[in-house]
C-alpha angles and dihedrals in degrees: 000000000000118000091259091044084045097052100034085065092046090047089050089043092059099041085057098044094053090052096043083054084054092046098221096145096052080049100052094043093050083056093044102053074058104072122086130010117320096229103038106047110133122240089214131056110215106224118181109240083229089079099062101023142039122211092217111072111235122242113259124212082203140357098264111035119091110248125263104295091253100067089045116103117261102261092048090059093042089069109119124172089213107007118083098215087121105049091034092053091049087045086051090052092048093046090050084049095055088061108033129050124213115310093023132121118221126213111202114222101162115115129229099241112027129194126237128356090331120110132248141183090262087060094054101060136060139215135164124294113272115256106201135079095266113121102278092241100043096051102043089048087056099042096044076055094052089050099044092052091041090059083040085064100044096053090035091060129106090250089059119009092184084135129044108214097201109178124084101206113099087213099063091006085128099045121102088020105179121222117253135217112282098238088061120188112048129202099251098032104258134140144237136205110232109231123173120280111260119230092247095042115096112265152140119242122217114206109249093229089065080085108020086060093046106244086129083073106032100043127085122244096241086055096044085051096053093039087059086046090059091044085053096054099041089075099203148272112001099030126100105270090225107089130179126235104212103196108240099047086051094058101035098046108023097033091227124143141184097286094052081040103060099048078084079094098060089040088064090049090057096053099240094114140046114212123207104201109232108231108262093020128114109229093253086065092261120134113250102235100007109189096179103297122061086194113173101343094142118255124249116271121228131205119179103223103219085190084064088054103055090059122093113276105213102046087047093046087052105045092048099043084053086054090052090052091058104050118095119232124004099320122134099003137069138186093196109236130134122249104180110287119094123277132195 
């Protein structure tokens, strides 16, 4: 593993492992088995296509660089290295459909701070522990707030509007926020309501156990997008679960370049994907003997393991990233980008 790889793993696995000493995630998962009826919780989240791909292909530069953010699909504009856009707007989706079924348009009255033992959208999320002298509590509550309107602001923007933010008042301007519309930002400005997907309606399903396990909040953004990708192209009951990623395709119409790519690589380390090696490819995607043109070596195949899922995620993400530590070389881990051979 090369020294960055190397320290990018040790610097994850201690961010985990801090927050597995907190138990924040313990603490947002118990909130969160508390939202919606007992007995008629889904096993599947409904997601619009539209989130993760755009029918119209996007306009390259060149073969091989992802378009201008803007033509990119929502989710692919939502990846942050620090912010939780992504992941907050995918919890909001699951907490409207705790409570709607399909066809059904959700109105979120939850606060973002609530009193007693109630939940509110503060509970449901997780950061790092707070470094500095403030009062634990105190601190993590205000910061979980800071995070939360700082997404708010982000999916509520003009480039995005996959949020309405109603209310006038700077000082509760981000309470009672209303679900938009997946596909965001329209042509002509206007908005849609979001309302749960129908069963006939086209539309992806995201195992309920992505959340209930905990990989919303262990996972990075760059692997939660290409894990939705996976679950895109997949298509539903009766296919072959292993599904190719053509590269173009890939970029123009998932937004998704070589760095969210190659954290196929760590999903597999977790155990949330199976990888069929494509003949006269490196496990990492690169050509053996690449001379300049990877012409037709056959692309990797991918498979999501639902099993994996329904493990717990943090004691999976941190076993794994501590085997990773561990390896020598590159094995097991990828940054994603690109050092010269041909990738997918």
């Amino acid at each position: 593993m090369r020294t960055k790889q190397q320290e990018t793993v040790k610097k994850r696995l201690k961010r985990l492992q801090e927050i597995q000493a907190a138990g924040t995630i313990h603490q947002a998962l118990d909130h969160l088995s508390r939202l919606g009826h007992p007995d008629r919780r889904p096993t599947t989240i409904r997601l619009r296509r539209r989130f993760v791909y755009s029918e119209r292909p996007a306009f390259l530069r060149s073969p091989r660089s992802l378009p201008d953010v803007k033509q990119r699909p929502p989710a692919a504009r939502l990846i942050s290295p620090r912010g939780i856009a992504l992941r907050f707007y995918l919890l909001a989706i699951f907490e409207a459909q705790m409570y709607r079924r399909g066809g059904g348009r959700p109105v979120n009255d939850r606060p973002l701070i609530a009193g007693g033992s109630n939940t509110g959208w503060v509970d449901l999320i997780v950061i790092p522990p707070a470094t500095s002298n403030r009062p634990p509590a105190h601190g993590n509550i205000a910061r979980k707030r800071r995070a939360i309107t700082s997404a708010l602001s982000h999916l509520g923007s003009d480039n995005e509007q996959l949020v309405e933010l109603r209310n006038a008042n700077r000082y509760s301007r981000y309470e009672r926020f209303q679900l938009l519309d997946e596909g965001g930002v329209r042509p002509g400005g206007e908005v849609i309501p979001y309302v749960v997907p129908r069963k006939g309606e086209p539309h992806m399903e995201i195992p309920a156990s992505f959340f209930t396990s905990g990989w919303i909040h262990t996972l990075e953004d760059s692997e939660i997008l290409l894990l939705l990708m996976l679950i895109a192209l997949q298509g539903g009951r009766g296919k072959s679960p292993y599904v190719k990623a053509e590269e173009r395709k890939r970029l123009a119409k998932f937004g998704i370049g070589r760095e969210a790519y190659s954290t196929h690589e760590t999903l597999s380390m977790f155990g949330l994907i199976d990888t069929l090696v494509g003949e006269g490819r490196h496990p990492n995607g690169t050509v053996e003997n690449f001379s300049g043109i990877s012409g037709d070596t056959p692309l990797h195949a991918f498979a999501v393991l639902h099993e994996g899922l329904a493990e717990s995620a943090e004691q999976a993400t941190i076993q794994a990233l501590q085997e990773m530590e561990r390896r020598p070389g590159d094995a097991g881990y990828n940054d994603g980008h690109d050092r010269g051979s041909a990738r997918q």
